[in-house]
C-alpha positions in Angstrom: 34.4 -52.0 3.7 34.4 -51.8 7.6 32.1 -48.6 9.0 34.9 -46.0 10.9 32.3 -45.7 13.6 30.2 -43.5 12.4 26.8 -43.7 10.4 24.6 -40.3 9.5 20.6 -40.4 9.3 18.7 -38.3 6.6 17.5 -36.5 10.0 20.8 -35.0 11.4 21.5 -31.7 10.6 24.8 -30.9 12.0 25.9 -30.5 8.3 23.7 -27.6 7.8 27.1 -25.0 7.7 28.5 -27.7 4.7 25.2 -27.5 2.9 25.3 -23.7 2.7 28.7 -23.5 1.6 28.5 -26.2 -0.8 25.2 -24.3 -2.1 27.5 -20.8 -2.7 30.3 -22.6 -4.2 27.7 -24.0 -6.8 26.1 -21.1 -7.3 29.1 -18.8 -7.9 30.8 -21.7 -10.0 27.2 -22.1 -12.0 27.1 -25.9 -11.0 24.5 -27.1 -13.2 23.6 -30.6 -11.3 22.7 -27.9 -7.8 19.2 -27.0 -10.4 18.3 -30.9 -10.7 18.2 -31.0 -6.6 16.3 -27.5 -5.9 19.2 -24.9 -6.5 19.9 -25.5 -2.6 22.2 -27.7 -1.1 20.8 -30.2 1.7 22.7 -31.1 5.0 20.2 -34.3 4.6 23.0 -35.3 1.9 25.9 -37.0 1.4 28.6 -34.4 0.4 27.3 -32.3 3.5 27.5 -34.9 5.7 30.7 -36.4 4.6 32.4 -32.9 4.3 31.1 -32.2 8.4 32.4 -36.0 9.3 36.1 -35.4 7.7 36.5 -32.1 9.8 35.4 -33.6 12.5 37.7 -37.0 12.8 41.6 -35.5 11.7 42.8 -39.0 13.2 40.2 -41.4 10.6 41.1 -39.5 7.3 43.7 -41.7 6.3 41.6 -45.2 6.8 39.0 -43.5 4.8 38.1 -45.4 1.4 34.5 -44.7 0.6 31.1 -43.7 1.8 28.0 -45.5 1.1 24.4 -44.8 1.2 22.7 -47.6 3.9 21.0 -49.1 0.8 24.0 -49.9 -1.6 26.4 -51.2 1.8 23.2 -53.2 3.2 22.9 -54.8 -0.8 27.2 -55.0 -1.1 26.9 -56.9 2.3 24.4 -59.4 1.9 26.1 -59.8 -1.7 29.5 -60.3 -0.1 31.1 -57.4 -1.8 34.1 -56.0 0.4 35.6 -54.0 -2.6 34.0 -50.6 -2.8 34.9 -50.5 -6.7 32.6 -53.8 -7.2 29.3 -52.3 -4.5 27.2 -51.0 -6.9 25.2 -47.8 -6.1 22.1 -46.8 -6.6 20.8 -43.9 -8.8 18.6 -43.2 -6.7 20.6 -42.7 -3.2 23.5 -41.3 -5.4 21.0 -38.7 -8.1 19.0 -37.4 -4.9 21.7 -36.7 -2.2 25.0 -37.0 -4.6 25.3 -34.2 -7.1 25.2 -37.3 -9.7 24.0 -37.0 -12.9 24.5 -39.2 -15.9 23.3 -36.3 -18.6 26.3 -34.0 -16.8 28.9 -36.4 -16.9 27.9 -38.2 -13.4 29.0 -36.9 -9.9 30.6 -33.0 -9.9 33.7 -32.6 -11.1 37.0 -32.7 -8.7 37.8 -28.8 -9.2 34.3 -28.1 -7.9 34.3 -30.5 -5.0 37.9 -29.1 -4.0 36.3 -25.5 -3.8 34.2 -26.3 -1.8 37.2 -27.4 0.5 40.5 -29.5 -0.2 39.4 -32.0 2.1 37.1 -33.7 -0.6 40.4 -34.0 -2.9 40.1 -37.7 -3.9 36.2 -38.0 -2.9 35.0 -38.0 -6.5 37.0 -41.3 -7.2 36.3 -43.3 -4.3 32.9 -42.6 -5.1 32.8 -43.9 -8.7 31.7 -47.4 -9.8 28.6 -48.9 -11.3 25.6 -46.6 -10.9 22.5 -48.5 -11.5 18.1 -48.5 -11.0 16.4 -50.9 -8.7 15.7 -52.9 -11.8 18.9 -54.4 -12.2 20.7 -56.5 -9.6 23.6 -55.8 -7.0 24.7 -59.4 -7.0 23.4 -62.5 -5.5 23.3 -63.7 -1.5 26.2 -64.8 -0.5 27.0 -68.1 1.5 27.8 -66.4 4.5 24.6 -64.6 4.5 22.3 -67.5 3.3 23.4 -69.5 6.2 22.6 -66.7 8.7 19.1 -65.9 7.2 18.6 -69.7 6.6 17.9 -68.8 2.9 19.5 -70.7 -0.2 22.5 -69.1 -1.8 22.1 -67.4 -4.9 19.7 -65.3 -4.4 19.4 -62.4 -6.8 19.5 -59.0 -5.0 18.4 -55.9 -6.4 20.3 -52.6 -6.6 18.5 -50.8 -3.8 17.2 -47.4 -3.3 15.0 -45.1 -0.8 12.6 -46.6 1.0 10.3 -43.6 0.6 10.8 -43.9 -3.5 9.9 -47.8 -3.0 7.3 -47.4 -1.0 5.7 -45.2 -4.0 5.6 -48.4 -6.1 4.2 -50.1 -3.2 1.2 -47.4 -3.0 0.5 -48.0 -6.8 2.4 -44.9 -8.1 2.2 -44.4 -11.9 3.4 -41.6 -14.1 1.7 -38.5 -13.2 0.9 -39.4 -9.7 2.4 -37.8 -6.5 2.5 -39.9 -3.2 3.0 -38.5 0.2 5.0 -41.3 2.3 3.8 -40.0 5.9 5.6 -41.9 8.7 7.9 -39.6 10.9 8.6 -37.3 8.0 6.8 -36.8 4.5 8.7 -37.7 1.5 6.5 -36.6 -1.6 7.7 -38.8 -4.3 6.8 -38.7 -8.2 7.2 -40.4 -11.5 6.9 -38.0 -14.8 7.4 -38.6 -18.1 9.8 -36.1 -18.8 12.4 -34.0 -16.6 10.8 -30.8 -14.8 12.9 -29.1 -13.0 11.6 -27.3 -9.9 13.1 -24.7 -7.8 13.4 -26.2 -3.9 12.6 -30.1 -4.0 14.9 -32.6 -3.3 15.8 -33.6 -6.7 14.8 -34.6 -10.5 16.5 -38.1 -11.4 16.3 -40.0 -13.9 15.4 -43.8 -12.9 15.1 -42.5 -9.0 11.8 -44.3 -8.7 10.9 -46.1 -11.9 13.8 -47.7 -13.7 12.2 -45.9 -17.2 10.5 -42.5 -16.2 11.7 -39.4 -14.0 11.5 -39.5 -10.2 10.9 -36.5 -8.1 11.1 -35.7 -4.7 10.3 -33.2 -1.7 8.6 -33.6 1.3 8.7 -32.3 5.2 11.5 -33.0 7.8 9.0 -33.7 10.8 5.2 -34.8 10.4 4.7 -37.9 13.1 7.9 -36.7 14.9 5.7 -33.5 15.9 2.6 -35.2 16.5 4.6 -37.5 19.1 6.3 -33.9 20.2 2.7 -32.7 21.0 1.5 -36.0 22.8 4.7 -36.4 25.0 4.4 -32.8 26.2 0.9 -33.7 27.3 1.9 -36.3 28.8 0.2 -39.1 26.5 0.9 -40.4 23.4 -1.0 -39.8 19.9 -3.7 -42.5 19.7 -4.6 -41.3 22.9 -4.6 -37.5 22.3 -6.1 -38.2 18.3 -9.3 -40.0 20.2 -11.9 -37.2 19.4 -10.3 -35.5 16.5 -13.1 -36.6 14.3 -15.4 -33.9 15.7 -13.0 -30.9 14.7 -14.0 -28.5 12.4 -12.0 -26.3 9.8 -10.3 -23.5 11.2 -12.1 -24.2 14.5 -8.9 -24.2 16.9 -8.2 -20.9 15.9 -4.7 -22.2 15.6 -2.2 -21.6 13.0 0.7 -24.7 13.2 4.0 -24.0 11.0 5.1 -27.4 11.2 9.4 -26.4 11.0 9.7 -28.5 14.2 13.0 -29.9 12.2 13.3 -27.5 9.8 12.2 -27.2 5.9 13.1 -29.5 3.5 11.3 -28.4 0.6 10.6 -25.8 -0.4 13.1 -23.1 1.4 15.6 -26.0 2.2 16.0 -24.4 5.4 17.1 -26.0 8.6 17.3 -22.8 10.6 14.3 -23.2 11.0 11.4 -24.2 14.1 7.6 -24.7 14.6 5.8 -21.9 15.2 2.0 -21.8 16.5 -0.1 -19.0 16.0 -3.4 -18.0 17.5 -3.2 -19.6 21.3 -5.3 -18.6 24.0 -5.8 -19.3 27.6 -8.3 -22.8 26.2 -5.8 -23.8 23.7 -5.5 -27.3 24.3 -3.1 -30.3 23.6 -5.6 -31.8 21.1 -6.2 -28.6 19.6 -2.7 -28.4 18.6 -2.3 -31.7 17.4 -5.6 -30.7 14.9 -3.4 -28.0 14.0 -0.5 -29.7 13.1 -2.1 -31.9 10.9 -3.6 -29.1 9.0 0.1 -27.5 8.8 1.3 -30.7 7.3 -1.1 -30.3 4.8 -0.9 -26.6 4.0 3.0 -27.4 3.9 1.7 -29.9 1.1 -0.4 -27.5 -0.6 2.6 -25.2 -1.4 4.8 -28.4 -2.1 2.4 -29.6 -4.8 1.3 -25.8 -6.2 5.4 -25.4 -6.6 5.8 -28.4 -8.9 2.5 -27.4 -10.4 3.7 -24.0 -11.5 6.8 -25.6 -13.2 5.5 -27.8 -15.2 4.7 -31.0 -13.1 1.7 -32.8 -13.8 -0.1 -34.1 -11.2 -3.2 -36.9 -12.4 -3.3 -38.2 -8.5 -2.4 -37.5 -4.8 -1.9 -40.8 -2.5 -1.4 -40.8 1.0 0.9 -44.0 2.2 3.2 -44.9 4.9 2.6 -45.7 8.0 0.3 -42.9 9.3 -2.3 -42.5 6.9 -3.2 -46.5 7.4 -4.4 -45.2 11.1 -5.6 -42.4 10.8 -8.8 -41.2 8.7 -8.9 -37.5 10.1 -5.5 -37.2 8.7 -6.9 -37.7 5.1 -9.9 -36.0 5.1 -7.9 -32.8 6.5 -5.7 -33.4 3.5 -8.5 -33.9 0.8 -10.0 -30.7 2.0 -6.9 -28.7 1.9 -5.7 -29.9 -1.3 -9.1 -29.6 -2.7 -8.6 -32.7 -4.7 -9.4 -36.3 -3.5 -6.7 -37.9 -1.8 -6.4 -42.1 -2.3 -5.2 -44.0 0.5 -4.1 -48.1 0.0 -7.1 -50.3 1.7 -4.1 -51.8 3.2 -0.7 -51.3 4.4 2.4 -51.2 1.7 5.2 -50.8 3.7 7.7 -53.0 2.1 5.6 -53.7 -1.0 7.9 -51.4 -2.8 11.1 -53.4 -2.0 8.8 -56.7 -3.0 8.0 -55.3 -6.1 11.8 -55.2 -6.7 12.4 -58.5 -5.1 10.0 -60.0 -7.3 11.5 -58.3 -10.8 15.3 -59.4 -9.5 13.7 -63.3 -9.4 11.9 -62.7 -12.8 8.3 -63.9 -11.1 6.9 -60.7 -13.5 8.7 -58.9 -16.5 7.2 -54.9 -15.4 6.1 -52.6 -12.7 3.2 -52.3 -14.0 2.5 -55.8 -14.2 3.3 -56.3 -10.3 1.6 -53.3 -9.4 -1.4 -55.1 -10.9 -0.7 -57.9 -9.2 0.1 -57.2 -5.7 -0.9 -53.5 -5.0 -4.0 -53.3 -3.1 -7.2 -51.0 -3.9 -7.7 -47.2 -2.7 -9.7 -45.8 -0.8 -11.3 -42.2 -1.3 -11.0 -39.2 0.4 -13.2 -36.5 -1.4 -13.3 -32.7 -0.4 -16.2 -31.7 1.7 -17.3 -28.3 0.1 -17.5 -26.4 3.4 -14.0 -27.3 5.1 -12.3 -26.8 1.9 -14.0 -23.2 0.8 -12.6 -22.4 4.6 -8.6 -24.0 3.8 -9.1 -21.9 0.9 -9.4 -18.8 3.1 -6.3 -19.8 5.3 -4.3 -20.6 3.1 -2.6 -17.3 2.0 -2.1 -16.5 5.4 -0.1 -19.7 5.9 1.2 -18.9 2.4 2.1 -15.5 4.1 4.0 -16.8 7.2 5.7 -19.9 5.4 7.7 -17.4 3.0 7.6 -14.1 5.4 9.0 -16.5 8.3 11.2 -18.9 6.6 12.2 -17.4 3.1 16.3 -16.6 3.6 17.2 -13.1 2.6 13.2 -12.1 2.3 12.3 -8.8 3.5 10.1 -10.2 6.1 10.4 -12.2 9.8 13.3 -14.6 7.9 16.5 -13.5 10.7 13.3 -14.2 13.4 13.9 -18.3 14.1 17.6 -18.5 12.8 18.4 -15.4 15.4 16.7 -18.0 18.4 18.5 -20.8 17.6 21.7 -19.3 17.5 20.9 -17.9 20.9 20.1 -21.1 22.0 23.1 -22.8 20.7 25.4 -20.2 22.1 24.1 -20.6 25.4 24.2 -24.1 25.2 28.1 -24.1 24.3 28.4 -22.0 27.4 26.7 -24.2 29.3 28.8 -27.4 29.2 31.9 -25.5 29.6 
């Protein structure tokens, strides 16, 4: 299990050609695992990605024996696994970016994969092993390992997953809640009782985030990624530019932030896509954008959540975590009031609580989630609606409603060839450039 050289964040979307083919392929061959993820194809995922890096390295085809998600090699490392066939995978990494599926038979069959192109002959079974949830363990720490981490041998190591769906568990998720992991990006992670699925998110699995209840996910390609964007075109960075955001108002920039910076993950699954700003004038400031942006993040939200709404999802309670909503109160409020629902924020950070959680349920210190949660989770705050920002979000919002489909919606009758036409431009010129 040595890495050919290469490694693939969520973020990259070179793969975005692979994604649309594997998403026609499914669709003409009536792929029933493409509805659990959205009924689009992702080139955050692992077929897309692994499809792009196979036409892309001829010469590295033949040492090629598997390809793992960061969290099954990082627990088949520490474990001392070197035989792909003994790693186990996570259902989690594998149900959300992998087609897999244990109610259809588990990852797509070989004549679908070798439609999409004959270069994934083979992939299916150097893929398969022993898919399990975060509840049971990977193997144990291996004497090489212990010595280097100066930790005893033995140690039991959960299967891993996300860190976005751990990180839910960390917040205090429970079934029927929805929690918006805002760091760089927004993963919007859910436990239901029962499957839903919905048109456009990043998946329905089974076991995803709690072991015994449905996982769901969606969520934004860029959130702190374009606040930092904003701040290092002004020449500061965002504590900086934030001071003073507390005196905004709703709607008072005037502004109008589609925040595509890196594309759409959910719900167009569209990474032809950019930010747009509407509204500037000659006064327009950095700040002001900023302001924006956070309301576009939160609009974005607003038709994230109505989506799963209309199909079924329940939704008892909206947390913020991750890394962003620990600093930054204006953030919330602006959420709360676009939502119109209140918004509960940990009193303290829970980064890494999630994977504790685990930790602790691998060493058998409690017997449940639910007990740890109890345990370890810390209290929320509350962020509750103030009456006059939120009767003006609810005047905005079907003009962002509006632009987010009439912009962004592929094969719409609106602005949809707008932004993909621009980037293509771009990328021409860019090729001609280097030549």
């Amino acid at each position: 299990m040595q890495p050919l050289g290469e490694y693939y964040l969520w973020c990259d979307h070179r793969a975005k050609g692979e994604a649309a083919e594997i998403t026609e392929v499914a669709r003409l061959e009536k792929l029933e695992a493409i509805q659990w993820c959205g009924g689009v194809y992702s080139s955050e995922w692992g077929f897309s990605k692994l499809l792009h890096w196979l036409r892309h390295n001829p010469k590295k085809r033949a040492d090629f024996v598997s390809a793992f998600e960061h969290c099954d090699m990082v627990a088949a490392t520490l474990c001392g696994i070197s035989d792909p066939k003994r790693a186990k995978r996570s259902v989690c990494a594998m149900g959300h970016k992998w087609l897999w599926n244990a109610q259809l038979g588990g990852l797509p069959p070989e004549s679908f994969l070798v439609k999409v192109d004959p270069l994934l002959e083979g992939v299916r079974e150097k893929l398969e092993g022993e898919y399990a949830t975060s509840d049971q363990i990977a193997g144990k720490l291996s004497a090489f390992w212990a010595e280097k981490l100066e930790l005893k041998p033995g140690i039991p190591i959960p299967v891993g997953a996300f860190d976005a769906h751990w990180d839910a568990i960390g917040a205090g998720c429970r079934t029927d809640d929805m929690v918006n992991v805002i760091g760089t990006s927004t993963c919007i992670i859910g436990i239901t009782p029962s499957v839903k699925l919905v048109p456009g998110v990043c998946g329905v699995v089974q076991g995803s985030v709690h072991p015994q209840r449905t996982g769901i996910e969606a969520g934004l390609s860029a959130v702190g990624d374009i606040f930092s964007a904003i701040a290092l075109r002004a020449g500061t960075d965002v504590k900086t530019l934030s001071a003073g955001l507390k005196k905004y108002r709703a709607g008072q920039t005037g502004l109008l932030r589609m925040t595509w910076d890196n594309g759409d993950r959910t719900v167009l699954v569209n990474p032809n896509l950019r930010g747009v700003t509407l509204g500037w004038n000659l006064q327009s400031t950095a700040q002001d954008e900023l302001f924006a942006a956070i309301e576009g993040t939160a609009f974005h939200t607003r038709v994230i959540l109505d989506r799963m709404v209309e199909n079924g999802v329940t939704i008892r309670r909206v947390i913020n975590a991750g890394g962003i909503p620990q600093k930054n109160d204006v953030l919330n409020q602006v959420y709360a009031n676009v939502l119109g629902r209140p918004v509960l924020v940990p009193a303290s950070s829970v980064t890494s609580l999630g994977s504790a959680i685990f930790a602790f349920l691998g060493a058998g210190t409690f017997k449940t989630i639910e007990e740890a949660q109890d345990k370890v989770c810390p209290k929320h705050r509350t962020f509750t609606p103030d009456a006059a920002a939120q009767s003006v979000y609810q005047d905005l919002h079907p003009l962002f409603n509006k632009l987010y489909f009439s912009l962004g919606q592929k094969g719409g009758e609106g602005l949809a060839d707008v932004l993909p036409t621009l980037i293509a431009v771009a990328e021409a010129a860019t090729r001609h450039a280097r030549r």
